[in-house]
C-alpha positions, 0 to 999 in steps of 0.5 A, spaced: 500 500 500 502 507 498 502 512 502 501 520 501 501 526 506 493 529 507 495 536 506 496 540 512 495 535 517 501 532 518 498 525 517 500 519 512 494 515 509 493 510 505 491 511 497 485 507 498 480 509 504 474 505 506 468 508 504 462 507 508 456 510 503 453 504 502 454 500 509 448 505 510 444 500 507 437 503 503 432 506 508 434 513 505 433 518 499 441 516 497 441 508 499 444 503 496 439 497 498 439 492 504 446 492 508 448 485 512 450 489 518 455 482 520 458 483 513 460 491 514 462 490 520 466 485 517 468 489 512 471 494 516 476 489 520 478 487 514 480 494 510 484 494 515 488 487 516 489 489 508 493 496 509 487 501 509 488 506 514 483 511 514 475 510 513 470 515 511 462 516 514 457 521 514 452 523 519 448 521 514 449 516 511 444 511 512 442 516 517 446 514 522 447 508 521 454 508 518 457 512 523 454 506 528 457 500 524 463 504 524 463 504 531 462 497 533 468 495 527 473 499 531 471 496 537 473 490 534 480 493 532 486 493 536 488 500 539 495 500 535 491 499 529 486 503 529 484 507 523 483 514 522 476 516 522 473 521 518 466 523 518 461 529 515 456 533 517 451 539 514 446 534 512 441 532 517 435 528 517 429 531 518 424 526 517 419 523 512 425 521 508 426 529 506 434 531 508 435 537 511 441 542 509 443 546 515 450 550 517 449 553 523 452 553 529 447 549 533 446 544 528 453 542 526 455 543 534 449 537 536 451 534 529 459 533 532 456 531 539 451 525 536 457 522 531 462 522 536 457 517 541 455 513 534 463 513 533 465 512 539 471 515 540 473 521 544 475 526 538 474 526 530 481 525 526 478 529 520 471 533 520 467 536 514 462 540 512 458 535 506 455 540 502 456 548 502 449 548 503 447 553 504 452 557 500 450 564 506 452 558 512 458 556 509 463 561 513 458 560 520 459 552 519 466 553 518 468 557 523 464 552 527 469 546 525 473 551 527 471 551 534 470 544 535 478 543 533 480 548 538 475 545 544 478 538 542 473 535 539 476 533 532 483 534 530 483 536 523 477 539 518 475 539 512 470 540 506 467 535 501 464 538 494 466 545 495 468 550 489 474 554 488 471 560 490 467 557 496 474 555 499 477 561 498 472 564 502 474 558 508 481 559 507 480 566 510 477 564 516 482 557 517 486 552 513 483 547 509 486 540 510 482 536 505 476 536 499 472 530 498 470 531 491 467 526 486 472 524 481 473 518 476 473 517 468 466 519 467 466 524 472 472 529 471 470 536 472 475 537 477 481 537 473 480 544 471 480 548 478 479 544 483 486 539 482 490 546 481 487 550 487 489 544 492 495 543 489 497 550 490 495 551 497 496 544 500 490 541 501 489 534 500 484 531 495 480 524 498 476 524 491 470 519 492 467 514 487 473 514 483 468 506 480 464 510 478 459 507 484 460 501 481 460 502 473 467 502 472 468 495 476 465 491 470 460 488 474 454 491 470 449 490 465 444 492 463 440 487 466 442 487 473 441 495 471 434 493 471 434 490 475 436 495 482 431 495 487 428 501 489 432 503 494 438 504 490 439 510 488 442 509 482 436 506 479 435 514 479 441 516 476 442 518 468 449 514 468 445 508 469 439 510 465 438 510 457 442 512 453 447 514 458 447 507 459 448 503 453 454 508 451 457 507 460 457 500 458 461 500 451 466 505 454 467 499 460 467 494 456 474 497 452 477 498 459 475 492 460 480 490 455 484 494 457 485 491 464 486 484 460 492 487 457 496 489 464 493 483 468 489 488 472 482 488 474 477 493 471 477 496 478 484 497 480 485 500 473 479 505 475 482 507 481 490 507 479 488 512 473 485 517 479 491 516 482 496 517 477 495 525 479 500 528 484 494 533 487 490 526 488 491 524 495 486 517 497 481 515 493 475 511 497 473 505 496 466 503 498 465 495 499 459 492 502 463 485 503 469 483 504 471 480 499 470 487 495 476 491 499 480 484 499 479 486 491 480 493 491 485 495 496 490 491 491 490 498 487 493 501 492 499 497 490 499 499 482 501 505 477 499 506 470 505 508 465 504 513 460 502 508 454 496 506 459 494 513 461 493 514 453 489 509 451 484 511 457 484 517 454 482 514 447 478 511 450 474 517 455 474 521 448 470 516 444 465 516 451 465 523 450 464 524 443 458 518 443 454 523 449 455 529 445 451 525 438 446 523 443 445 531 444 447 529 452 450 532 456 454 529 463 449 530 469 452 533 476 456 530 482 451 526 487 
């Protein structure tokens, strides 16, 4: 497993981070489907025994329950080993399947409180404002993590789908340590700013569903698309609706390809392409079974050479010019 410096934290995490989206299972607007709550748990335990040093929540995910398998997988994992914690708040549950989106102090004050009893832990490594909604809360939510770090409550702190111009602002009030920005081969809106910005003033770059949400791994046709359950957000997503589905689906098949060539997998050439970039710090992994880290985490160990950046590259720019035939354009993070 490689390891880079998280920004200005003065920590060391793996390139691979364990994503706990999905864990939370699909009782929620953004859901995955049912979750094994033995097998994330179990899944947690072993991210760790194969080299991940760092897991990513949310207080909203699965509305708390991530954070709670978090917290009882931790338990499990002796204190030498225990991996850095990062969670999110921001957004909030408020009932009858809708999501709230507050910045306030309060919020955010009893947010923190709440994740570090399903946490439990005494202090919260990284913590992030999930989303800069509102935009006229942001300065009022950051100044709050702020706060909670001089009280000791988290460690460091950070942000996730923020603007260059919205960390701009943040930045006046304190340093960012990291962004946590969706980025994979069919979702690159970050190379343009936000990669530079970062780079430029030291804050790490924990990119999240650098596969896609699972249709870089390979796995998906367009039957098992059909066939999603109703509490699987992407049942719901374009990239896995027509006709951005059927274009998705022949892009993987030549990465597939691809892949056979270097005797890799479809995921790990998916994640080591994310990573070949000196301003990405860790890509996070979501796995629901730990077969699914077991297969991931090898990424962890791999980098592309030139030849192969290229022909992704080919690859990208015959999925790019299909969508534009189609007369469709890409659709925003998630």
């Amino acid at each position: 497993m490689q390891f880079r410096a998280l920004g200005n934290s003065g920590l060391e995490v793996s390139v691979i981070g364990l994503g706990t989206w999905a864990i939370g299972g699909g009782d929620w607007k953004f859901g995955w489907g049912d979750q094994d709550e033995s097998e994330a748990i179990d899944t947690i335990v072993r991210s760790v025994d194969v080299g991940v040093n760092w897991i990513d929540t949310a207080a909203i995910y699965g509305l708390g329950q991530s954070e709670q398998l978090l917290g009882k997988a931790l338990k499990m994992i002796p204190e030498a080993n225990r991996p850095i914690v990062a969670t999110k708040c921001g957004r909030t549950n408020i009932g009858h399947g809708d999501i709230g989106k507050c910045l306030r102090r309060d919020s955010i004050v009893a947010e923190c409180e709440a994740s570090l009893k399903r946490l439990n832990v005494d202090c919260i490594d990284l913590y992030q404002m999930h989303w800069p909604e509102p935009d006229e809360q942001i300065e009022e939510g950051w100044q709050t993590l702020v706060d909670l770090k001089e009280q000791g409550k988290v460690r460091h702190i950070g942000v996730s789908n923020h603007s260059v111009g919205q960390m701009r602002r943040l930045q006046a009030i304190h340093p960012i340590t990291s962004l946590q920005p969706p980025y994979s081969m069919i979702a690159r809106d970050i190379e343009a700013e936000l990669l530079p910005f970062c780079g430029s003033h030291n804050i790490g770059v924990l990119c999240y569903s650098p596969m896609g949400k699972g249709m870089l791994t390979g796995t998906f046709t367009a039957e098992r698309v059909a066939a999603l359950s109703e509490k699987d957000h992407r049942a719901r997503d374009p990239r896995f609706q027509s006709p951005q589905l059927e274009v998705n689906l022949t892009f993987v098949e030549e990465l597939a390809a691809l892949a056979k060539c270097l005797d890799w997998t479809l995921p790990e050439l998916s994640i080591a392409w994310v990573l070949r970039l000196p301003e990405l710090t860790s890509a996070i992994v979501g796995a629901r079974r730990p077969d699914q880290i077991h297969q991931t985490a090898v990424a962890g160990t791999r980098k592309l050479d030139n030849e192969a950046i290229a022909a992704v590259e080919t690859a990208m720019q015959r999925r790019a010019d299909a969508l534009l035939a189609l007369g469709d354009m890409e659709q925003p993070k998630v």
